[in-house]
mmCIF file of the N, C-alpha and C atoms, coordinates in Angstrom:
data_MODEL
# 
_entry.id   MODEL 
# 
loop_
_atom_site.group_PDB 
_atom_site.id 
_atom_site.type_symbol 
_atom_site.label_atom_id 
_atom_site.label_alt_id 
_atom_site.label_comp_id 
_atom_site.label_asym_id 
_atom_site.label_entity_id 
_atom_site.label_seq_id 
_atom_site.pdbx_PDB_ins_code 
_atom_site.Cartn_x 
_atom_site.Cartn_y 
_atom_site.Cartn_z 
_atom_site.occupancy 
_atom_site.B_iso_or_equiv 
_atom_site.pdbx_formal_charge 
_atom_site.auth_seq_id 
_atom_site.auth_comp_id 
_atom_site.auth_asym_id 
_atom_site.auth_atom_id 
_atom_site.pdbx_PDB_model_num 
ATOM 1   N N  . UNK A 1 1  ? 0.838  -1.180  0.000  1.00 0.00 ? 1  UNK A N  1 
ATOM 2   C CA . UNK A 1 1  ? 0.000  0.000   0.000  1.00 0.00 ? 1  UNK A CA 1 
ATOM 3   C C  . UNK A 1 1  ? 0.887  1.248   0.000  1.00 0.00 ? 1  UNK A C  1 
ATOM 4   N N  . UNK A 1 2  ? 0.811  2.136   -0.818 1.00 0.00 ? 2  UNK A N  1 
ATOM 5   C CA . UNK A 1 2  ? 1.361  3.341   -1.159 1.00 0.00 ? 2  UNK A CA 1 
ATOM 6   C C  . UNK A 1 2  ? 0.567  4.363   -0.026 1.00 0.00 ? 2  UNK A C  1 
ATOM 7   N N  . UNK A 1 3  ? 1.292  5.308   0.969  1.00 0.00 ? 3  UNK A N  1 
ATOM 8   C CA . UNK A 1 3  ? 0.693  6.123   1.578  1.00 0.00 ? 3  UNK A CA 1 
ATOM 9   C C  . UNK A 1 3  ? 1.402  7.737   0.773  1.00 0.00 ? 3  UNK A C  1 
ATOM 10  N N  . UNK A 1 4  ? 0.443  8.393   0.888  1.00 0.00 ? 4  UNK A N  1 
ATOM 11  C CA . UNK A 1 4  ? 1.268  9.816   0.107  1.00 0.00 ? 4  UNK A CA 1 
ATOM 12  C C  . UNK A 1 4  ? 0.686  10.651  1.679  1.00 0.00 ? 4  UNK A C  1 
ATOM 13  N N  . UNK A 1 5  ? 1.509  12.094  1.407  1.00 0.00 ? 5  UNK A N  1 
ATOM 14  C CA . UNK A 1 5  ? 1.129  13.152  2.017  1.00 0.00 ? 5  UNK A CA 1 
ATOM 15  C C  . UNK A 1 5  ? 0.470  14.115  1.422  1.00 0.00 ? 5  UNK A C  1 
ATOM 16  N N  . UNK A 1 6  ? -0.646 14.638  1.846  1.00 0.00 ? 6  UNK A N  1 
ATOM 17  C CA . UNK A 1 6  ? -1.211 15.761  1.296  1.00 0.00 ? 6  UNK A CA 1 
ATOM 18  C C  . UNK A 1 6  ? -0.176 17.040  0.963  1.00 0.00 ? 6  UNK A C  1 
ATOM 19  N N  . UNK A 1 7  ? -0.485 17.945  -0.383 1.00 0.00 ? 7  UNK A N  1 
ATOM 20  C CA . UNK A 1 7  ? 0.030  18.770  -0.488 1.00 0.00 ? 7  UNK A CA 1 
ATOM 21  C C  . UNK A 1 7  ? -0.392 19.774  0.885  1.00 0.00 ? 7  UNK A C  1 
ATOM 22  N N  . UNK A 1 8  ? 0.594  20.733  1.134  1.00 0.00 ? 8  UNK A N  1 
ATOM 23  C CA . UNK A 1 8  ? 0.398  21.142  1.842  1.00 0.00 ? 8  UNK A CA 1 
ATOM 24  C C  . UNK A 1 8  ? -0.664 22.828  1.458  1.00 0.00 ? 8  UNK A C  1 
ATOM 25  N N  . UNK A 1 9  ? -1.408 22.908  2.611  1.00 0.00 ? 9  UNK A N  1 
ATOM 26  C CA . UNK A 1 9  ? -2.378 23.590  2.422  1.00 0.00 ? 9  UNK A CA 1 
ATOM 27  C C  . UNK A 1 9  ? -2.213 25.344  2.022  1.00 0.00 ? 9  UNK A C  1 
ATOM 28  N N  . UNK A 1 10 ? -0.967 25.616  2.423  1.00 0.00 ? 10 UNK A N  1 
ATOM 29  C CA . UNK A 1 10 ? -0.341 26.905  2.459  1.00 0.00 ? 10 UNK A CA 1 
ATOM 30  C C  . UNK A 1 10 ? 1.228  26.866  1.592  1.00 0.00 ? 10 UNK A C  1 
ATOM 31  N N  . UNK A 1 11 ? 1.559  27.986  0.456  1.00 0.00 ? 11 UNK A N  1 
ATOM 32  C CA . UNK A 1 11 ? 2.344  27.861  -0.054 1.00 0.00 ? 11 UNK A CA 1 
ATOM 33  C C  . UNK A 1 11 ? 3.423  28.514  0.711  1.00 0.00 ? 11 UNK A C  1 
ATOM 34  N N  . UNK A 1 12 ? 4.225  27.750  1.623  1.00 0.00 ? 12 UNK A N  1 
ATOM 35  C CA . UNK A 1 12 ? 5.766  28.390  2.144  1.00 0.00 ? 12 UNK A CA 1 
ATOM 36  C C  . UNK A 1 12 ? 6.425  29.366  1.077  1.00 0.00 ? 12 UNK A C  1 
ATOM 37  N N  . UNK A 1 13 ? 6.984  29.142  -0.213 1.00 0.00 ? 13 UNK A N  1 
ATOM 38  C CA . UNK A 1 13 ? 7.696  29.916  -0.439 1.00 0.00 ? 13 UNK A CA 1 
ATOM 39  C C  . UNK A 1 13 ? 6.641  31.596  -1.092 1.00 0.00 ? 13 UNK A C  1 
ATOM 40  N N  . UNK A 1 14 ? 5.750  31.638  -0.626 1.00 0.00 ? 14 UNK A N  1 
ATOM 41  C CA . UNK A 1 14 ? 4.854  32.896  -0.605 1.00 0.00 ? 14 UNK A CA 1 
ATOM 42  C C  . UNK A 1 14 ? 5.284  33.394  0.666  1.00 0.00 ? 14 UNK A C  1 
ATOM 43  N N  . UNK A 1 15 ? 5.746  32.922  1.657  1.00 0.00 ? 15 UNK A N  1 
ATOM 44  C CA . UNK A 1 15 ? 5.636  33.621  2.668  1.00 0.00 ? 15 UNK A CA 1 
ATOM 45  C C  . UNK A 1 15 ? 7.402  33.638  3.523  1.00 0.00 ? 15 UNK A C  1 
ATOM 46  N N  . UNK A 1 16 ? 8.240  32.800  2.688  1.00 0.00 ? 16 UNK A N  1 
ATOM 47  C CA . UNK A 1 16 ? 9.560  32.761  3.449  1.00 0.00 ? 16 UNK A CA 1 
ATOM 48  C C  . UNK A 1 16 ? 10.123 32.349  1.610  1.00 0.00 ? 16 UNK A C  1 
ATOM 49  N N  . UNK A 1 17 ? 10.637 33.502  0.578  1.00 0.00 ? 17 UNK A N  1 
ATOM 50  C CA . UNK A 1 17 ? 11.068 33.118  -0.658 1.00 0.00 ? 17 UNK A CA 1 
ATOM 51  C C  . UNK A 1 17 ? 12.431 33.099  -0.669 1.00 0.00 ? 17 UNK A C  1 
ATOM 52  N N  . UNK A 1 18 ? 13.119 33.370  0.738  1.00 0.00 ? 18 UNK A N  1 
ATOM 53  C CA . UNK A 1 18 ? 14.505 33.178  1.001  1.00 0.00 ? 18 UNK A CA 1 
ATOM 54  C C  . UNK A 1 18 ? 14.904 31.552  0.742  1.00 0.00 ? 18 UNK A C  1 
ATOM 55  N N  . UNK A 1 19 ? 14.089 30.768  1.209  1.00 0.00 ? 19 UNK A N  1 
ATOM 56  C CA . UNK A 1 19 ? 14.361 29.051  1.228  1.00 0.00 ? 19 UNK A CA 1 
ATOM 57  C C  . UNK A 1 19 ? 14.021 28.688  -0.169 1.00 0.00 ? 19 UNK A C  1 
ATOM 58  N N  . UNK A 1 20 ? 13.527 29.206  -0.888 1.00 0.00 ? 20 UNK A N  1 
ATOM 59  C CA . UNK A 1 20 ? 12.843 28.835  -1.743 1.00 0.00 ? 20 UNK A CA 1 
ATOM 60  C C  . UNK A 1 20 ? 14.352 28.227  -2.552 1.00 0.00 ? 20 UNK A C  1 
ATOM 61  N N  . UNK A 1 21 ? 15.463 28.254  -2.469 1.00 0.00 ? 21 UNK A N  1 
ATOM 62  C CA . UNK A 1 21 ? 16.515 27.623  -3.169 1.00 0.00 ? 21 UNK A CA 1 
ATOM 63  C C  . UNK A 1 21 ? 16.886 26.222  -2.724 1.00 0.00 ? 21 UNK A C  1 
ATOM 64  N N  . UNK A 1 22 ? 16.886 26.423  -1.554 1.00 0.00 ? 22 UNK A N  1 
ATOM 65  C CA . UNK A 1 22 ? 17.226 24.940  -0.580 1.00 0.00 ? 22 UNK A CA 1 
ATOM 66  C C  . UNK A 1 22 ? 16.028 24.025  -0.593 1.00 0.00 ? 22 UNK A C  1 
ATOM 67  N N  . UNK A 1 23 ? 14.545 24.432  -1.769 1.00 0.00 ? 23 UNK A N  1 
ATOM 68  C CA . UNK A 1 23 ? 13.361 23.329  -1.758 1.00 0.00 ? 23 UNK A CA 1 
ATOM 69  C C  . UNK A 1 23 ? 14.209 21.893  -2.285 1.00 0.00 ? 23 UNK A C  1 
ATOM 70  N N  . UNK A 1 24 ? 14.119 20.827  -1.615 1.00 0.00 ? 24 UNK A N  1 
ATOM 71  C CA . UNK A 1 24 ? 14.421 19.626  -2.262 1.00 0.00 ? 24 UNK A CA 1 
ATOM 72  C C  . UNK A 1 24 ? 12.910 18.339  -2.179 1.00 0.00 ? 24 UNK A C  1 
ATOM 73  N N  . UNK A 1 25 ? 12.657 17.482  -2.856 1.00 0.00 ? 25 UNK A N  1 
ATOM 74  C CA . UNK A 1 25 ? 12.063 16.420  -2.902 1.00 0.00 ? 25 UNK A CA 1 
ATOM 75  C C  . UNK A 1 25 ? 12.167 15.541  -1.438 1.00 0.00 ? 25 UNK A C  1 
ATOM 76  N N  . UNK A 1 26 ? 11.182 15.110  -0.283 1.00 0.00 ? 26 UNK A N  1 
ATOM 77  C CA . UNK A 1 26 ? 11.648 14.369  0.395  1.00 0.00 ? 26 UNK A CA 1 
ATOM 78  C C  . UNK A 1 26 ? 10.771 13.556  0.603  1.00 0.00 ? 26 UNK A C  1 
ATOM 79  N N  . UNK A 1 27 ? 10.924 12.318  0.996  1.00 0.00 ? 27 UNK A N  1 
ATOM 80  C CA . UNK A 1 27 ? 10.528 11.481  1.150  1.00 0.00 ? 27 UNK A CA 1 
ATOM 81  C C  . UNK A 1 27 ? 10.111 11.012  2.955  1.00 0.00 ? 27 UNK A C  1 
ATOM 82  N N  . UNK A 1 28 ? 8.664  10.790  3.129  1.00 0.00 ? 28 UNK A N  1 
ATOM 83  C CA . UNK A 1 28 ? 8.214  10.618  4.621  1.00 0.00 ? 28 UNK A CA 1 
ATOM 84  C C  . UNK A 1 28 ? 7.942  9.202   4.613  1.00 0.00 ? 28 UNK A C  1 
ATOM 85  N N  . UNK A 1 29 ? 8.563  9.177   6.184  1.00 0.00 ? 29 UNK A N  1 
ATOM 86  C CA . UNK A 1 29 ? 8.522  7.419   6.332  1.00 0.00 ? 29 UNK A CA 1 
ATOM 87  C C  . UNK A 1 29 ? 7.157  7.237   7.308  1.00 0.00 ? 29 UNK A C  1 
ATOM 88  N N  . UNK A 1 30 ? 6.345  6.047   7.299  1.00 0.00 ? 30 UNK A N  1 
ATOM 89  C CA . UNK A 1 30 ? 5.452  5.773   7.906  1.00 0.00 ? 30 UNK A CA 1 
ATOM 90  C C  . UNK A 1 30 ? 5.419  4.312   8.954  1.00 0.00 ? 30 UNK A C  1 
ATOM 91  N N  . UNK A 1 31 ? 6.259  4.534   9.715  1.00 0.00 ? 31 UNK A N  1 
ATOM 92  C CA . UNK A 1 31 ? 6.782  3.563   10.619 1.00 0.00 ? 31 UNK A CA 1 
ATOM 93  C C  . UNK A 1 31 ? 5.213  2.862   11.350 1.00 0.00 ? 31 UNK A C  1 
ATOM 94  N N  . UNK A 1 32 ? 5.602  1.662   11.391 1.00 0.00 ? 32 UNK A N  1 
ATOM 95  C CA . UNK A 1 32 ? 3.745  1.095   12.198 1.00 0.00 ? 32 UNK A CA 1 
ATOM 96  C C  . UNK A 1 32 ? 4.796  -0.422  13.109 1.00 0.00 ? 32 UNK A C  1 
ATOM 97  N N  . UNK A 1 33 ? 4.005  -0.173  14.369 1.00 0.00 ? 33 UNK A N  1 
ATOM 98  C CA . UNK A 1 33 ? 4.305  -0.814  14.774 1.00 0.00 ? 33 UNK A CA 1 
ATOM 99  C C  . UNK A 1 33 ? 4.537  -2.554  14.522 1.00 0.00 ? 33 UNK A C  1 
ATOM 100 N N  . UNK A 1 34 ? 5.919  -3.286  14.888 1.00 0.00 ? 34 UNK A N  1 
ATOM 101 C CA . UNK A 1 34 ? 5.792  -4.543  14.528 1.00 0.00 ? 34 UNK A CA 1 
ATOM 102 C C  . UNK A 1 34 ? 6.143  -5.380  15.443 1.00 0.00 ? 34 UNK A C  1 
ATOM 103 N N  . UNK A 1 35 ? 6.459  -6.892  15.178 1.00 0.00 ? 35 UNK A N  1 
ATOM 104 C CA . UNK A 1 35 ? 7.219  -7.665  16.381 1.00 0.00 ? 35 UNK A CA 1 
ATOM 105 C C  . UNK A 1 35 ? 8.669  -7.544  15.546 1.00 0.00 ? 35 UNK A C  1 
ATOM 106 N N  . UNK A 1 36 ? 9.595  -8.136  15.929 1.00 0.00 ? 36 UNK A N  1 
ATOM 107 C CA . UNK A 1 36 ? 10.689 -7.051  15.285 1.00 0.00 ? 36 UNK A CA 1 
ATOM 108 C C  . UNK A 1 36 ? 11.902 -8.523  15.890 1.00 0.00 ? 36 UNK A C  1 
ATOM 109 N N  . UNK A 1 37 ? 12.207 -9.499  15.132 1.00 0.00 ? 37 UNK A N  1 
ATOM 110 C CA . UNK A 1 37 ? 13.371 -10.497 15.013 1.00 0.00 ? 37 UNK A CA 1 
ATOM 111 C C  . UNK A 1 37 ? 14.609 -9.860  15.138 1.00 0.00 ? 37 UNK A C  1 
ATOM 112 N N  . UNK A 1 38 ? 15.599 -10.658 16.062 1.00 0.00 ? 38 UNK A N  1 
ATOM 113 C CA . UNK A 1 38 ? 17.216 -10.432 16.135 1.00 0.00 ? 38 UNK A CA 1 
ATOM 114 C C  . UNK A 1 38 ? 17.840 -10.124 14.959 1.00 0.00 ? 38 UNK A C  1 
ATOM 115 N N  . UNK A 1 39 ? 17.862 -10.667 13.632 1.00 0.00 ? 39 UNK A N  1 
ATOM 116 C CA . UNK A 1 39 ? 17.967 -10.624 12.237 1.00 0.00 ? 39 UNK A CA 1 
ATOM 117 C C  . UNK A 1 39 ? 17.387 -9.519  11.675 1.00 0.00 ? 39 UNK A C  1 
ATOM 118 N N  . UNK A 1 40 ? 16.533 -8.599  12.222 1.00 0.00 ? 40 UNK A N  1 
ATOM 119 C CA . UNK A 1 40 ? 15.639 -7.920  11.595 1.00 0.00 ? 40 UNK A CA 1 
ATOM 120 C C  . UNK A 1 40 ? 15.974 -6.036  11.699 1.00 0.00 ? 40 UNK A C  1 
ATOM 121 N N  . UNK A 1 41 ? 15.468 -5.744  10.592 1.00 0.00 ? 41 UNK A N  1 
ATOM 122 C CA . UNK A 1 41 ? 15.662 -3.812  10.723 1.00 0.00 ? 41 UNK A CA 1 
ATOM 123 C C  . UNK A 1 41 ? 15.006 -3.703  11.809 1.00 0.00 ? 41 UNK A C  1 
ATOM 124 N N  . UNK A 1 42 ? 15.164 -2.750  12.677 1.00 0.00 ? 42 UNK A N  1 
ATOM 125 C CA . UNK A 1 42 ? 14.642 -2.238  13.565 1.00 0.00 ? 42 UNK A CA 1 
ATOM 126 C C  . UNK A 1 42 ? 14.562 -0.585  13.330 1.00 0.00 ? 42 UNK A C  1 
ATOM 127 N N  . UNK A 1 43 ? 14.348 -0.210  12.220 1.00 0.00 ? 43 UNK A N  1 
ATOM 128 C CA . UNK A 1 43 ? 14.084 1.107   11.413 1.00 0.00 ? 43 UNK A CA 1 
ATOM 129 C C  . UNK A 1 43 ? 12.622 1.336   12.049 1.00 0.00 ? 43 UNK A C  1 
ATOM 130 N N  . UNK A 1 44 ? 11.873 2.366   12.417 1.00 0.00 ? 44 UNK A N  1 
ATOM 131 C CA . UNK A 1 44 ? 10.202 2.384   13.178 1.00 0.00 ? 44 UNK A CA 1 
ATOM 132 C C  . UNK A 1 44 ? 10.369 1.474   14.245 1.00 0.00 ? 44 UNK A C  1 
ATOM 133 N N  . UNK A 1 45 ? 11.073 0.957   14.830 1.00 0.00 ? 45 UNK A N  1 
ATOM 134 C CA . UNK A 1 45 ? 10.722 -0.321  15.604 1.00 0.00 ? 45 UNK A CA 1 
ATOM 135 C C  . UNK A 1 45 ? 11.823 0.042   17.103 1.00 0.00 ? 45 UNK A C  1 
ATOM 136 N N  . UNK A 1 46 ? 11.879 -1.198  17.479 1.00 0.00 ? 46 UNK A N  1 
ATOM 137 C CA . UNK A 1 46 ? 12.894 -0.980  18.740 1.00 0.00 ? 46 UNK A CA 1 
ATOM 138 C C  . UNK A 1 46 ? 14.024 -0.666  18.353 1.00 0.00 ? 46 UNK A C  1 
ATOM 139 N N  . UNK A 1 47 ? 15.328 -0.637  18.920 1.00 0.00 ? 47 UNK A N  1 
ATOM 140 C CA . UNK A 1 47 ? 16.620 -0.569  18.756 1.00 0.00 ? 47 UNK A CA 1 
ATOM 141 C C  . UNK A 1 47 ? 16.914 -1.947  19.793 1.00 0.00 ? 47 UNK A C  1 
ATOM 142 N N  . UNK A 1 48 ? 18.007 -2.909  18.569 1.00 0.00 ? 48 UNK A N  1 
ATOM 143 C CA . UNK A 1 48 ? 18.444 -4.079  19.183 1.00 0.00 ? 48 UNK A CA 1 
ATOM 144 C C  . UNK A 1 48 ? 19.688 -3.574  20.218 1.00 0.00 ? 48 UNK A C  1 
ATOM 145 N N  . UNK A 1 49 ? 20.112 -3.996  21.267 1.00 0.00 ? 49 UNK A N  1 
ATOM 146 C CA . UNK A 1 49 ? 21.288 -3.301  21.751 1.00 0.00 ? 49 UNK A CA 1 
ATOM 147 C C  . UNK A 1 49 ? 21.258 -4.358  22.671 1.00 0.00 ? 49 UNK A C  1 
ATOM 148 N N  . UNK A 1 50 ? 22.790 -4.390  22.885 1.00 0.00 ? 50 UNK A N  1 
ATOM 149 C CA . UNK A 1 50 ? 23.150 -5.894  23.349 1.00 0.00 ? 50 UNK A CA 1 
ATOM 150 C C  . UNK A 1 50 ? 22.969 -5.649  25.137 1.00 0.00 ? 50 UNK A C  1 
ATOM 151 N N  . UNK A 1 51 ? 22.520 -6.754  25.452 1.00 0.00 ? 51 UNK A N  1 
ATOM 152 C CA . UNK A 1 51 ? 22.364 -6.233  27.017 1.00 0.00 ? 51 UNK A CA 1 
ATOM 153 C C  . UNK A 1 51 ? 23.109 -6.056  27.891 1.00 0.00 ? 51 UNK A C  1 
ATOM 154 N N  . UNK A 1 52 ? 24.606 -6.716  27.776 1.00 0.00 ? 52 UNK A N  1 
ATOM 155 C CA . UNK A 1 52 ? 25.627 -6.397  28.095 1.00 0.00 ? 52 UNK A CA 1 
ATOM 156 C C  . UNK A 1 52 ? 26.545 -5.036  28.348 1.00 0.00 ? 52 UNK A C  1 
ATOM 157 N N  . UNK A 1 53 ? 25.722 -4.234  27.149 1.00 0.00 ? 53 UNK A N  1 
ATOM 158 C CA . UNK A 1 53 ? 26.303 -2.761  27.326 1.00 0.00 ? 53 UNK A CA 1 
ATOM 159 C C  . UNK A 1 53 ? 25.764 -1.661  27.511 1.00 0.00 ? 53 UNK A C  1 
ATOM 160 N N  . UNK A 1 54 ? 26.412 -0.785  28.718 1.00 0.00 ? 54 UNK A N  1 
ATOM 161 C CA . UNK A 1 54 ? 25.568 -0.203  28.826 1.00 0.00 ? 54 UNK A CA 1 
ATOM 162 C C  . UNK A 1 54 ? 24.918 1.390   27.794 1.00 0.00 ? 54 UNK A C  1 
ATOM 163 N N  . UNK A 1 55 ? 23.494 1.447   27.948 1.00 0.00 ? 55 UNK A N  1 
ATOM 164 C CA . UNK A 1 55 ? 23.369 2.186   26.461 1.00 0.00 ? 55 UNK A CA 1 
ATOM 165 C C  . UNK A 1 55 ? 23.572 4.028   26.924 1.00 0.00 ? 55 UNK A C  1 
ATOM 166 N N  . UNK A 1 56 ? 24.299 4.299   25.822 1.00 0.00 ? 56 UNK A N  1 
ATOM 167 C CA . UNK A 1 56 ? 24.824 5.730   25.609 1.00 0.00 ? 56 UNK A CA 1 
ATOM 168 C C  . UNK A 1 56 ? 24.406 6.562   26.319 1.00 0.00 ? 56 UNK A C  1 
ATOM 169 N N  . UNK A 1 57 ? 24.794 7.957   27.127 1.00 0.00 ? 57 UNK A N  1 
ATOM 170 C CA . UNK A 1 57 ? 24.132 8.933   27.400 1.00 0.00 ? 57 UNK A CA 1 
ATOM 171 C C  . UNK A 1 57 ? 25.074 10.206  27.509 1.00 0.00 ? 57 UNK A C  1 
ATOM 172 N N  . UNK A 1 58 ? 24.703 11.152  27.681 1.00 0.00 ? 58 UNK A N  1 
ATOM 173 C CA . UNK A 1 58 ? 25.174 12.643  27.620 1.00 0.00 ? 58 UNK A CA 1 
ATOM 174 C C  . UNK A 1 58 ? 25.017 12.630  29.069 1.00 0.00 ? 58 UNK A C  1 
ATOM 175 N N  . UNK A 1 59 ? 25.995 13.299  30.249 1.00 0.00 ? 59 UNK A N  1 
ATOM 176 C CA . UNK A 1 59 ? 25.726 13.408  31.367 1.00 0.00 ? 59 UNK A CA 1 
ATOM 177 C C  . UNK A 1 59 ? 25.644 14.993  31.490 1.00 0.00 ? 59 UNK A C  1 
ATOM 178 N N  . UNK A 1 60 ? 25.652 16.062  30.470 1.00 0.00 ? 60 UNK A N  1 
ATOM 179 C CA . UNK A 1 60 ? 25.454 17.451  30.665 1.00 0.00 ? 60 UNK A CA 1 
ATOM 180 C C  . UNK A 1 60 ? 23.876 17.273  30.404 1.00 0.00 ? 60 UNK A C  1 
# 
């Protein structure tokens, strides 16, 4: 199943024509929840991370 996004309802570069150079094509992801295998992307899903280590943080 193909999901699209609506055009958007208001034209940005009418109202900010400074960006209007940096417009590029992008593409939106539609992540849905799954059960999610050791072998498996975990892209939308959990993050596999080994339990052994401990996971990352910023202490500021």
């Amino acid at each position: 199943m193909t999901r699209t996004t609506p055009p958007s309802p208001v034209d940005m570069g009418t109202w900010f024509p400074e960006v209007l150079p940096y417009a590029k094509t992008s593409t939106r992801l539609h992540p849905r929840p799954a059960a999610v295998g050791v072998r498996e992307s975990s892209v939308g899903g959990p993050v596999l991370w080994p339990t052994d280590e401990p996971w990352p943080y910023c202490a500021e």
